[in-house]
N, CA, C and O atoms as a CHARMM CRD file, in Angstrom:
* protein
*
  304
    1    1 UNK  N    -12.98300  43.88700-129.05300 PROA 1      0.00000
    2    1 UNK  CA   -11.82400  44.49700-128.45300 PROA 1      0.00000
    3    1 UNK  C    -10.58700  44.00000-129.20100 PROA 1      0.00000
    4    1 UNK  O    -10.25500  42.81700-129.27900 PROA 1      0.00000
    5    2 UNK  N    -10.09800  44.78800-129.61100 PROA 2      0.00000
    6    2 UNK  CA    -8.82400  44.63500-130.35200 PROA 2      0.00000
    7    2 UNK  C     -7.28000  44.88500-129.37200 PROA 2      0.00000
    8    2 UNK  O     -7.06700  45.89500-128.70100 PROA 2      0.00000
    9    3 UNK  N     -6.28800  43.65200-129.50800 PROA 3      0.00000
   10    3 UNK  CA    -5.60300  43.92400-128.58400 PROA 3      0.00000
   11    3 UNK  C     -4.11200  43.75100-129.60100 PROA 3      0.00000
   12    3 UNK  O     -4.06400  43.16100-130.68100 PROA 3      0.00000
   13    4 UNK  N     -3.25800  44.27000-129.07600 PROA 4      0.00000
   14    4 UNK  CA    -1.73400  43.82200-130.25900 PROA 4      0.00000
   15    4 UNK  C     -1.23500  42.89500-129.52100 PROA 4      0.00000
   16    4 UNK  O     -1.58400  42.35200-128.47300 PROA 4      0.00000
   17    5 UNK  N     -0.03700  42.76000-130.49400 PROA 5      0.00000
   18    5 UNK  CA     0.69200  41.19400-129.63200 PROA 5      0.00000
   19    5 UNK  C      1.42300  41.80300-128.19100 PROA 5      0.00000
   20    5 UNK  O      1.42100  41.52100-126.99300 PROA 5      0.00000
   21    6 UNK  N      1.99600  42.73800-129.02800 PROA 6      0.00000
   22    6 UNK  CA     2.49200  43.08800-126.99800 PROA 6      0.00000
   23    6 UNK  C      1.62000  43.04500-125.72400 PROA 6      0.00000
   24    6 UNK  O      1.88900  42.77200-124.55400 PROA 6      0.00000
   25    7 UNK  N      0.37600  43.44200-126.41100 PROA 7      0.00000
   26    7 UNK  CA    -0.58300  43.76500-125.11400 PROA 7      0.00000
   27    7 UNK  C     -1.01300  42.01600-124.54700 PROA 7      0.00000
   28    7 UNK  O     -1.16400  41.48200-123.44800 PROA 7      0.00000
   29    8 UNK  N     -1.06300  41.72600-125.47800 PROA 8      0.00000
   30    8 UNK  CA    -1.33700  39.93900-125.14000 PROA 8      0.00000
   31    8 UNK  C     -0.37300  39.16300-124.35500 PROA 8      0.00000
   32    8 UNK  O     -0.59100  38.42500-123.39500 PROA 8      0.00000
   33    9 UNK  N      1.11000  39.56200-125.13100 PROA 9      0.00000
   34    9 UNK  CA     2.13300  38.84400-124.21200 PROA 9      0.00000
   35    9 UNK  C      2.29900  39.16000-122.85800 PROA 9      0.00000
   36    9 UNK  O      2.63200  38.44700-121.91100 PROA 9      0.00000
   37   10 UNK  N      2.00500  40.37500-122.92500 PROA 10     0.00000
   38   10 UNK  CA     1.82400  41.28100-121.38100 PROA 10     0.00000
   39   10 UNK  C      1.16100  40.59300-120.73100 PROA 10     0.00000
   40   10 UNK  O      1.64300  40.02400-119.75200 PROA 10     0.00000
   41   11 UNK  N     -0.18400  40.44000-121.09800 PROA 11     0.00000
   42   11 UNK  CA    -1.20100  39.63000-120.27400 PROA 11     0.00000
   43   11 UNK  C     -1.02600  38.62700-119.93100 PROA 11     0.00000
   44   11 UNK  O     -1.35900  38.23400-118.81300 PROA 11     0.00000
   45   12 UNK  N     -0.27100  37.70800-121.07100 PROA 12     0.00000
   46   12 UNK  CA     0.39000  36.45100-120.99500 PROA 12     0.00000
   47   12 UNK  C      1.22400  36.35900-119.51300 PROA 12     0.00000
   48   12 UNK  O      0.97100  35.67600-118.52000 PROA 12     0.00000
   49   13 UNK  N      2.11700  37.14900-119.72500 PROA 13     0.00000
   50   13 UNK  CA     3.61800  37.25900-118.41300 PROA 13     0.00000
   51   13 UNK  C      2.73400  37.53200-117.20100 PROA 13     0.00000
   52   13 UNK  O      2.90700  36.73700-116.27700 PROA 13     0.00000
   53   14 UNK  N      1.66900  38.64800-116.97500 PROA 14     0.00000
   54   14 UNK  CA     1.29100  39.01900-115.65800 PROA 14     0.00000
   55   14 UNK  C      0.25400  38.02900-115.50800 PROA 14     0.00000
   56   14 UNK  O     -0.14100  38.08200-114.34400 PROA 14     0.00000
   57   15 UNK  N     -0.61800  36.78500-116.44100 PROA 15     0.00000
   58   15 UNK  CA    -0.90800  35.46500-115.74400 PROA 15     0.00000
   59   15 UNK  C      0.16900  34.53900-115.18300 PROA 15     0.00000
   60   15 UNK  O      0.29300  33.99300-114.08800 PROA 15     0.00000
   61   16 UNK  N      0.55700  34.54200-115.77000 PROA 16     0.00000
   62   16 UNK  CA     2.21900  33.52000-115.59800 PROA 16     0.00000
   63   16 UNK  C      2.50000  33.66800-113.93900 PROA 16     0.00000
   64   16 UNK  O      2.37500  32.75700-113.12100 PROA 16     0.00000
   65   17 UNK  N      2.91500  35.06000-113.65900 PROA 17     0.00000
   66   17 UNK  CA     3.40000  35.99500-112.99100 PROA 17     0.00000
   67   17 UNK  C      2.70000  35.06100-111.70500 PROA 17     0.00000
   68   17 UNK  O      3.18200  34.12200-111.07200 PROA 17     0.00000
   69   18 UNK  N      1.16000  35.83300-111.59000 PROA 18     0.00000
   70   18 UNK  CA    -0.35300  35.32900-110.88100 PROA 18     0.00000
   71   18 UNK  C     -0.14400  34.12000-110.15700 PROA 18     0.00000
   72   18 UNK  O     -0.00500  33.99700-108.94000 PROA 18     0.00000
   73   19 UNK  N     -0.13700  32.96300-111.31900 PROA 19     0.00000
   74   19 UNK  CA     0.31900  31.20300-111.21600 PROA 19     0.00000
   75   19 UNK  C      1.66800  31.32500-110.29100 PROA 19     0.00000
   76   19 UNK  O      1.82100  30.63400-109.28300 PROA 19     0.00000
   77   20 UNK  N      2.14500  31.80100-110.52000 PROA 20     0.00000
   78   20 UNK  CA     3.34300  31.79900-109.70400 PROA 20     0.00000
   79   20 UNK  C      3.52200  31.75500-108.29800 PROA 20     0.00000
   80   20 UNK  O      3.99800  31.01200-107.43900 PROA 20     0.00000
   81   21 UNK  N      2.65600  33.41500-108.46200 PROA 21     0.00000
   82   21 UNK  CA     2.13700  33.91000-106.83700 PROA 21     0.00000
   83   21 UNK  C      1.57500  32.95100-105.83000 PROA 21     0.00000
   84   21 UNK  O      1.70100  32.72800-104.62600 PROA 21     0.00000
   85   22 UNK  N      0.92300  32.49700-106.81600 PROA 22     0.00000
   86   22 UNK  CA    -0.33000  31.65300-106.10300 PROA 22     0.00000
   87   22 UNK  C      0.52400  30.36700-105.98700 PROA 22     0.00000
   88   22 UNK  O      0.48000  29.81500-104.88800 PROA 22     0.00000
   89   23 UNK  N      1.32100  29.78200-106.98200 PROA 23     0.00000
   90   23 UNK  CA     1.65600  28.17600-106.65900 PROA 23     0.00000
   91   23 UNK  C      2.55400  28.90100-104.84800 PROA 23     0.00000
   92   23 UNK  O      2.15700  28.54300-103.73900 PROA 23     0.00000
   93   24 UNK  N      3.72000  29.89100-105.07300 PROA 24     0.00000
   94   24 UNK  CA     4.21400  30.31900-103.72100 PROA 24     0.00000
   95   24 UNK  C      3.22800  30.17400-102.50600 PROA 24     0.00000
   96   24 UNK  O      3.49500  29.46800-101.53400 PROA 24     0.00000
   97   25 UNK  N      2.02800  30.92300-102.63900 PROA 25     0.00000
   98   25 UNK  CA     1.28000  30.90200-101.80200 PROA 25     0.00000
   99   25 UNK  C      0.73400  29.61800-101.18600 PROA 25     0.00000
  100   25 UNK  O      0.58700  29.59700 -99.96400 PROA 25     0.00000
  101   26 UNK  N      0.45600  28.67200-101.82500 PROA 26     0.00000
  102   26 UNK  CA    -0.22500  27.42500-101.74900 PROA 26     0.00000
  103   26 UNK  C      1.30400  26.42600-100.66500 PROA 26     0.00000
  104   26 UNK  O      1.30200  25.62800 -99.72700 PROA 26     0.00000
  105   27 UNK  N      2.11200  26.93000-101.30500 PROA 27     0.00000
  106   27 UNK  CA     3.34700  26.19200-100.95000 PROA 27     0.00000
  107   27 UNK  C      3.94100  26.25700 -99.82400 PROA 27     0.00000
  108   27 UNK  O      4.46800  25.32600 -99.21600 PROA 27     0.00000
  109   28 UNK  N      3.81000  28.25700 -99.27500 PROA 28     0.00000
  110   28 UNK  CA     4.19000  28.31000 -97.83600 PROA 28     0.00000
  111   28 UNK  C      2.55600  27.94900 -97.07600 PROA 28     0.00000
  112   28 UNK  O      2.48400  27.41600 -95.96900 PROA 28     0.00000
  113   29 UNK  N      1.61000  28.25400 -97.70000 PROA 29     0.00000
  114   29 UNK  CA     0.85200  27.75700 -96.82000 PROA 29     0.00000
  115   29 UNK  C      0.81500  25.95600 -96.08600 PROA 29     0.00000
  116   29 UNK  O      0.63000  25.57400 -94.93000 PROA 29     0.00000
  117   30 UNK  N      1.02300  25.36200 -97.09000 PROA 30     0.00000
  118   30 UNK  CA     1.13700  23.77900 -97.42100 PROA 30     0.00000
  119   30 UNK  C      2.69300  23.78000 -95.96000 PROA 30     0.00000
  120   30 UNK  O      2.82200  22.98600 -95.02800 PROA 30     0.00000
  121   31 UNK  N      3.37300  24.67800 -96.24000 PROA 31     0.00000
  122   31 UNK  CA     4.63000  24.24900 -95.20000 PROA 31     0.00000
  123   31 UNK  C      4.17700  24.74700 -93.74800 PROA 31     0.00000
  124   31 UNK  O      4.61000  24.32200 -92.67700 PROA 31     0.00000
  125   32 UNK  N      3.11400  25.84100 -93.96200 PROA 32     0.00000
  126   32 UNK  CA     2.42700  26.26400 -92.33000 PROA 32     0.00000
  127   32 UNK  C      1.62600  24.82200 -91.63200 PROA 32     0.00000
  128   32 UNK  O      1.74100  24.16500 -90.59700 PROA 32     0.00000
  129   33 UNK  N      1.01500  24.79900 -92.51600 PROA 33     0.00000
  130   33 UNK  CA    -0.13200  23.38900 -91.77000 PROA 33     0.00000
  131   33 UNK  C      0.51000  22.38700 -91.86600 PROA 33     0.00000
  132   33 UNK  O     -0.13400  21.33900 -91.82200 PROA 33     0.00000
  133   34 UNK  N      1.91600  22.30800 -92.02400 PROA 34     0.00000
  134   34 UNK  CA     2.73300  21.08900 -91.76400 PROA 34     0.00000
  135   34 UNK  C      3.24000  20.72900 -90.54200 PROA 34     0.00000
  136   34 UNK  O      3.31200  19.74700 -89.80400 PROA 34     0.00000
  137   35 UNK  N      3.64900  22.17900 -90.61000 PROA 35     0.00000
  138   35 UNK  CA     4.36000  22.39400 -88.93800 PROA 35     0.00000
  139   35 UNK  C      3.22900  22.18800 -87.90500 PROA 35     0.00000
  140   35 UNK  O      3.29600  21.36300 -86.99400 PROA 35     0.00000
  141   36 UNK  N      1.93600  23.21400 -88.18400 PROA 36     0.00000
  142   36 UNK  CA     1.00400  23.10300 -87.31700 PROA 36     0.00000
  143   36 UNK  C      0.97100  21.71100 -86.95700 PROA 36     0.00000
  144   36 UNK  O      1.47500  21.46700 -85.86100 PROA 36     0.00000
  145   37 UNK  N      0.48300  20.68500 -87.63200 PROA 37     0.00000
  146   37 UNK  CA     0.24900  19.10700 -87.77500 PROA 37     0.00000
  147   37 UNK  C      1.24600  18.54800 -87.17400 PROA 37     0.00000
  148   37 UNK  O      0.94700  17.53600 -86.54100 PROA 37     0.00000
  149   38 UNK  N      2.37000  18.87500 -87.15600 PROA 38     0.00000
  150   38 UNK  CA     3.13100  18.19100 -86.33900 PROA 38     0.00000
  151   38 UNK  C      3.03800  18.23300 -84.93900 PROA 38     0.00000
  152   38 UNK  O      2.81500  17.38800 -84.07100 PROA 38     0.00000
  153   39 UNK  N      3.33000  19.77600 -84.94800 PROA 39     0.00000
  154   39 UNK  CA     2.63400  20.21400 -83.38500 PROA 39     0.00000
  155   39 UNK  C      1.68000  19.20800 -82.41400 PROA 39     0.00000
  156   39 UNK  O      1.89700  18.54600 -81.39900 PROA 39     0.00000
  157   40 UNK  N      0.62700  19.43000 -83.19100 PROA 40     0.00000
  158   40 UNK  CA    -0.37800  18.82000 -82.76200 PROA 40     0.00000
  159   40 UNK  C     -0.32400  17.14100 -82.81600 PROA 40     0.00000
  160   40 UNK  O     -1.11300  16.58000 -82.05600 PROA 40     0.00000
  161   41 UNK  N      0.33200  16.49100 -83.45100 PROA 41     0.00000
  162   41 UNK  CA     0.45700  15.13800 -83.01000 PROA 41     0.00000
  163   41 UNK  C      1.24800  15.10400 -82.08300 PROA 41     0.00000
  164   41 UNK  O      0.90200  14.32600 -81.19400 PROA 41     0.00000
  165   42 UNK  N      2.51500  15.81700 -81.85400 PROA 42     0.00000
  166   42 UNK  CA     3.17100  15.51000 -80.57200 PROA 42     0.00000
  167   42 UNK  C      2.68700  16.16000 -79.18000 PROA 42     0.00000
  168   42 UNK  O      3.29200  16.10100 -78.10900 PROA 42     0.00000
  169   43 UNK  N      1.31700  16.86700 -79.47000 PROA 43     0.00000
  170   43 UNK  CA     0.50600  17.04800 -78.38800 PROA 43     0.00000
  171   43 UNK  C      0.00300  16.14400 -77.87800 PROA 43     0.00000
  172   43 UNK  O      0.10200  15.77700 -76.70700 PROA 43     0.00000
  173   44 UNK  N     -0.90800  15.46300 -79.18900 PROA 44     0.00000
  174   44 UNK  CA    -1.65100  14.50000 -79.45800 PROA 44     0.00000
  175   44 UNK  C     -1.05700  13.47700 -78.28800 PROA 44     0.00000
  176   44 UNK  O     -1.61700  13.36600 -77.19700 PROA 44     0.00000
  177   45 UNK  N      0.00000  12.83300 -78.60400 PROA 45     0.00000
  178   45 UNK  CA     0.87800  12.19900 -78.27100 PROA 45     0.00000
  179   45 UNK  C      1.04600  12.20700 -76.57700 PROA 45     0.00000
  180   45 UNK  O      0.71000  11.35200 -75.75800 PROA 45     0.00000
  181   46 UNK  N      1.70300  13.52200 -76.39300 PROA 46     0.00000
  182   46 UNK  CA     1.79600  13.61600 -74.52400 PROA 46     0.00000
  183   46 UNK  C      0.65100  13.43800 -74.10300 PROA 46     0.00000
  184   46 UNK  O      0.60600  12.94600 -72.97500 PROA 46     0.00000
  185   47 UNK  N     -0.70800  13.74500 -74.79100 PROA 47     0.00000
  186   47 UNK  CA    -1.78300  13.58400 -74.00300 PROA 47     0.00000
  187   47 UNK  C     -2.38400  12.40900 -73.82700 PROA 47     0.00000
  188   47 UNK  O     -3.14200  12.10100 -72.90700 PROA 47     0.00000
  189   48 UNK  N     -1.92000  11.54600 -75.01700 PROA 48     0.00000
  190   48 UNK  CA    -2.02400  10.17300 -74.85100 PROA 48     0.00000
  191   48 UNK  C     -1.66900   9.09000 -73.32300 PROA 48     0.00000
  192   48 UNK  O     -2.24700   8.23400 -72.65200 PROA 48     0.00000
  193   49 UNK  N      0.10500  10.05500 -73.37800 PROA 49     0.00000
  194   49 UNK  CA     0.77500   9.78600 -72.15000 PROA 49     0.00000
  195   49 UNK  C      0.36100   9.56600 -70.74200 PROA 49     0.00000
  196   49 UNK  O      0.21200   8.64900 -69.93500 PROA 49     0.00000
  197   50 UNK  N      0.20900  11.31400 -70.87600 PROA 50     0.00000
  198   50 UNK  CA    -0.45500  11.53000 -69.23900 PROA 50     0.00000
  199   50 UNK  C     -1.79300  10.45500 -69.15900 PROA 50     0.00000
  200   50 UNK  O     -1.86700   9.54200 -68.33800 PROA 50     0.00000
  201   51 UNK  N     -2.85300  10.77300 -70.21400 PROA 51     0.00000
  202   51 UNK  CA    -3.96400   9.67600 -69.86400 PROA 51     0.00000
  203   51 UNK  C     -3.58700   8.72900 -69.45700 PROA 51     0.00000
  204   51 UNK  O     -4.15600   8.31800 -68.44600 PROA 51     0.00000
  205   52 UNK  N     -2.34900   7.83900 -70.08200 PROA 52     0.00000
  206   52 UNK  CA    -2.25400   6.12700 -69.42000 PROA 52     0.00000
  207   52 UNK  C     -1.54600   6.66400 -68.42700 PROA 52     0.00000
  208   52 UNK  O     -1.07900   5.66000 -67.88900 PROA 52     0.00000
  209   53 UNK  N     -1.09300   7.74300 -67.72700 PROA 53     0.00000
  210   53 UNK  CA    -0.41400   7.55300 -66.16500 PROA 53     0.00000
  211   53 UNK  C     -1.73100   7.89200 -64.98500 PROA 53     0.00000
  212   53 UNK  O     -1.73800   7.65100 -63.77800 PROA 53     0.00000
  213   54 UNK  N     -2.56000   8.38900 -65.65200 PROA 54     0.00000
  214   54 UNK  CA    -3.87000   9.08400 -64.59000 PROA 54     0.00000
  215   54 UNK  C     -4.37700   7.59300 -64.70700 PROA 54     0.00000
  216   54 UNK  O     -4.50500   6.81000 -63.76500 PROA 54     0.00000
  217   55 UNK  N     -4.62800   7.35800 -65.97200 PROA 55     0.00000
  218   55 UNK  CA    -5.97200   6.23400 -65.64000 PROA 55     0.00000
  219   55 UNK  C     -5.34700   4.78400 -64.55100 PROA 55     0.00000
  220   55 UNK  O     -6.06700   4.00200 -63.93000 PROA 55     0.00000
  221   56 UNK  N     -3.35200   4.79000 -64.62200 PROA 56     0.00000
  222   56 UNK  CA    -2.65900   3.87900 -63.83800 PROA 56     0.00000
  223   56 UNK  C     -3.05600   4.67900 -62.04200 PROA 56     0.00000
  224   56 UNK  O     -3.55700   4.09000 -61.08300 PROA 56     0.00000
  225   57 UNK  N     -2.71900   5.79300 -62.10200 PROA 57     0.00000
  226   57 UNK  CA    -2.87800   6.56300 -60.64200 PROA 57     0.00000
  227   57 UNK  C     -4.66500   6.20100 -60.09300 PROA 57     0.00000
  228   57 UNK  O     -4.98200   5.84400 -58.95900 PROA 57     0.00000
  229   58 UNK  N     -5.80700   6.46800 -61.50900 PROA 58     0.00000
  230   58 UNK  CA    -6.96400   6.08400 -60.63600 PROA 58     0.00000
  231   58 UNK  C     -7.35800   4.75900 -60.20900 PROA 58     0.00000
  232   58 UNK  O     -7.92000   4.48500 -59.14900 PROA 58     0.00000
  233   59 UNK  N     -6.91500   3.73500 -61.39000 PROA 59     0.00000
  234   59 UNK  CA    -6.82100   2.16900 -60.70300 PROA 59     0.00000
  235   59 UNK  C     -6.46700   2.14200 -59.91800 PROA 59     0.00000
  236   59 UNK  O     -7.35100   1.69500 -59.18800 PROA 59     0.00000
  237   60 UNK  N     -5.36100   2.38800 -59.18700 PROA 60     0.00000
  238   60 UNK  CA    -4.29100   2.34300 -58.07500 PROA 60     0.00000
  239   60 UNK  C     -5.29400   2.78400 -56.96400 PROA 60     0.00000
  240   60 UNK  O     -5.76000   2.00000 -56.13600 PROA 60     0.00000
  241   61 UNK  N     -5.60400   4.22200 -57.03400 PROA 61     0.00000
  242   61 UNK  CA    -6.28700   4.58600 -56.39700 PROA 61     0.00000
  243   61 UNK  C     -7.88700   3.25700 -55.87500 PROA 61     0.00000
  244   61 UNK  O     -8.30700   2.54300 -54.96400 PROA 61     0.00000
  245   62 UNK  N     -8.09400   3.59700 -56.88600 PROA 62     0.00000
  246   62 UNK  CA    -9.52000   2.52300 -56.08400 PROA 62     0.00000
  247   62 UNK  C     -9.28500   1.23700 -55.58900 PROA 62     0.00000
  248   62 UNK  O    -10.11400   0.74800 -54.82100 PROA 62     0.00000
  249   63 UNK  N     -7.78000   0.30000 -56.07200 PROA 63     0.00000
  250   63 UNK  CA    -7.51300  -0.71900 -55.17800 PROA 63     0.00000
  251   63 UNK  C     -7.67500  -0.39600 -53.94400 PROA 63     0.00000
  252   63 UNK  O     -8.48300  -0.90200 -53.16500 PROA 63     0.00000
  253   64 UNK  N     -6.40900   1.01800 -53.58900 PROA 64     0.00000
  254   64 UNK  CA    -6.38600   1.41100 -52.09300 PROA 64     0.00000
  255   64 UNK  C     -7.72900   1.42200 -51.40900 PROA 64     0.00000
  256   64 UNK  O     -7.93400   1.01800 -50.26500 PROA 64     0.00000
  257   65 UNK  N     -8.88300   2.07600 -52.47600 PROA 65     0.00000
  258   65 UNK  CA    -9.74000   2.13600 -51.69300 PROA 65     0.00000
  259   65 UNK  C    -10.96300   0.99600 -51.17100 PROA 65     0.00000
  260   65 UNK  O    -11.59600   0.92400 -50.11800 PROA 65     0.00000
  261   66 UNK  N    -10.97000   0.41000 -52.04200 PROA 66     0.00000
  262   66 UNK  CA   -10.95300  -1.20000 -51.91300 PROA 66     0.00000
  263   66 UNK  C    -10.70100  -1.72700 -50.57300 PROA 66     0.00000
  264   66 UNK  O    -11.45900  -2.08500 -49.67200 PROA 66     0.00000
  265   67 UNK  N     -8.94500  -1.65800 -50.72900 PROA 67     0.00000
  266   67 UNK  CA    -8.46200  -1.84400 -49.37000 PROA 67     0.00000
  267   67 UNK  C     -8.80200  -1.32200 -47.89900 PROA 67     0.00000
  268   67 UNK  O     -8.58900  -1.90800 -46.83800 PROA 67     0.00000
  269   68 UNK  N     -9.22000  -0.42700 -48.04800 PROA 68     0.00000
  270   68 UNK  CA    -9.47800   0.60700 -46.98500 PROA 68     0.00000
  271   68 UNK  C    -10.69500  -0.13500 -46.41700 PROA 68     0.00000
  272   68 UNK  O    -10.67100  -0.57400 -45.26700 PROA 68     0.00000
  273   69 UNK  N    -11.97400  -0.30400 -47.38500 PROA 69     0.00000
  274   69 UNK  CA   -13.60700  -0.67000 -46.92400 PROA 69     0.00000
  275   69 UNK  C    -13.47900  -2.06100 -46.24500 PROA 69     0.00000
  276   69 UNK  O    -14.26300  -2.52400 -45.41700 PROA 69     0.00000
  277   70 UNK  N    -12.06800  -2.80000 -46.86100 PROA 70     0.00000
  278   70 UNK  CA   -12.49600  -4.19200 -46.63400 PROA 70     0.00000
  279   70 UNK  C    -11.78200  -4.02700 -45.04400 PROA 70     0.00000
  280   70 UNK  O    -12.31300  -4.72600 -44.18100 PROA 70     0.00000
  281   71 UNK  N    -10.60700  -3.14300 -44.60200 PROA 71     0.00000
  282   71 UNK  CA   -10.04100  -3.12100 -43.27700 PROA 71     0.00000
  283   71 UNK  C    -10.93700  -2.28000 -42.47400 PROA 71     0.00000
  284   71 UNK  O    -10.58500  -1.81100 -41.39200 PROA 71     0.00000
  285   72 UNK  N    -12.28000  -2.05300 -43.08000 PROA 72     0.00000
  286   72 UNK  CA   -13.28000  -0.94800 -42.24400 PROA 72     0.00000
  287   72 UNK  C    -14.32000  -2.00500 -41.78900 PROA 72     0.00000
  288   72 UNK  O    -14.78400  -2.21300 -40.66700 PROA 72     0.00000
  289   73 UNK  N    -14.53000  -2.54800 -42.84500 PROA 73     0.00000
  290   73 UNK  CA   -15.31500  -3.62500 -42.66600 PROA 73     0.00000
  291   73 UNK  C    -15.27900  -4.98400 -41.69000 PROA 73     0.00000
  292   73 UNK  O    -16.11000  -5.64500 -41.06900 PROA 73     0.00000
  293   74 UNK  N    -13.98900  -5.01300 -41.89200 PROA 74     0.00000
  294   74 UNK  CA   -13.57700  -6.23300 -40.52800 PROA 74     0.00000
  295   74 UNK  C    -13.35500  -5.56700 -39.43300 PROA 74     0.00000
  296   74 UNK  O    -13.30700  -6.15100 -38.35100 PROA 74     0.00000
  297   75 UNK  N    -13.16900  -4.10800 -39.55900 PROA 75     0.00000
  298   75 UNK  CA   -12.81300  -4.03700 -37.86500 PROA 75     0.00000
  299   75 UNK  C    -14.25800  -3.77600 -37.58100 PROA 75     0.00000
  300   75 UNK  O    -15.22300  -3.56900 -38.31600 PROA 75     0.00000
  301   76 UNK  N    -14.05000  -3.87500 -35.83400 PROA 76     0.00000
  302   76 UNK  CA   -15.77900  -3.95600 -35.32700 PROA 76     0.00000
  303   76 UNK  C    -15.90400  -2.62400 -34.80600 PROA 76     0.00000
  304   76 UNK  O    -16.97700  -2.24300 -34.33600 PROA 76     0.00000
């Protein structure tokens, strides 16, 4: 296959072109799953939260109930 120089440089520019596309592409994608990631750690994060206030509410809870068996228990 015989090609001239124009036809080459052509080919040349519309790879170039391609690389381009693609570094763009890679780049907003790279800035999507950034944001996503953030998201999700400051999910991450509140859910961390609430867990240490439930697991404080169910301790709490079973002292009371604790309390309860031992005032069930002494009364007659």
């Amino acid at each position: 296959m015989v090609t001239t120089r124009k036809e080459s440089k052509d080919f040349w520019k519309m790879v170039e072109k391609l690389e381009e596309a693609n570094i763009e592409t890679w780049k907003f994608r790279n800035e999507k799953l950034h944001t996503q990631n953030e998201k999700q750690a400051e999910e991450i994060r509140e859910l961390r939260e609430d867990n240490k206030k439930l697991a404080e509410e169910v301790g709490d809870l079973r002292e009371e109930l604790k309390k309860l068996r031992l005032v069930l228990e002494m009364s007659p």
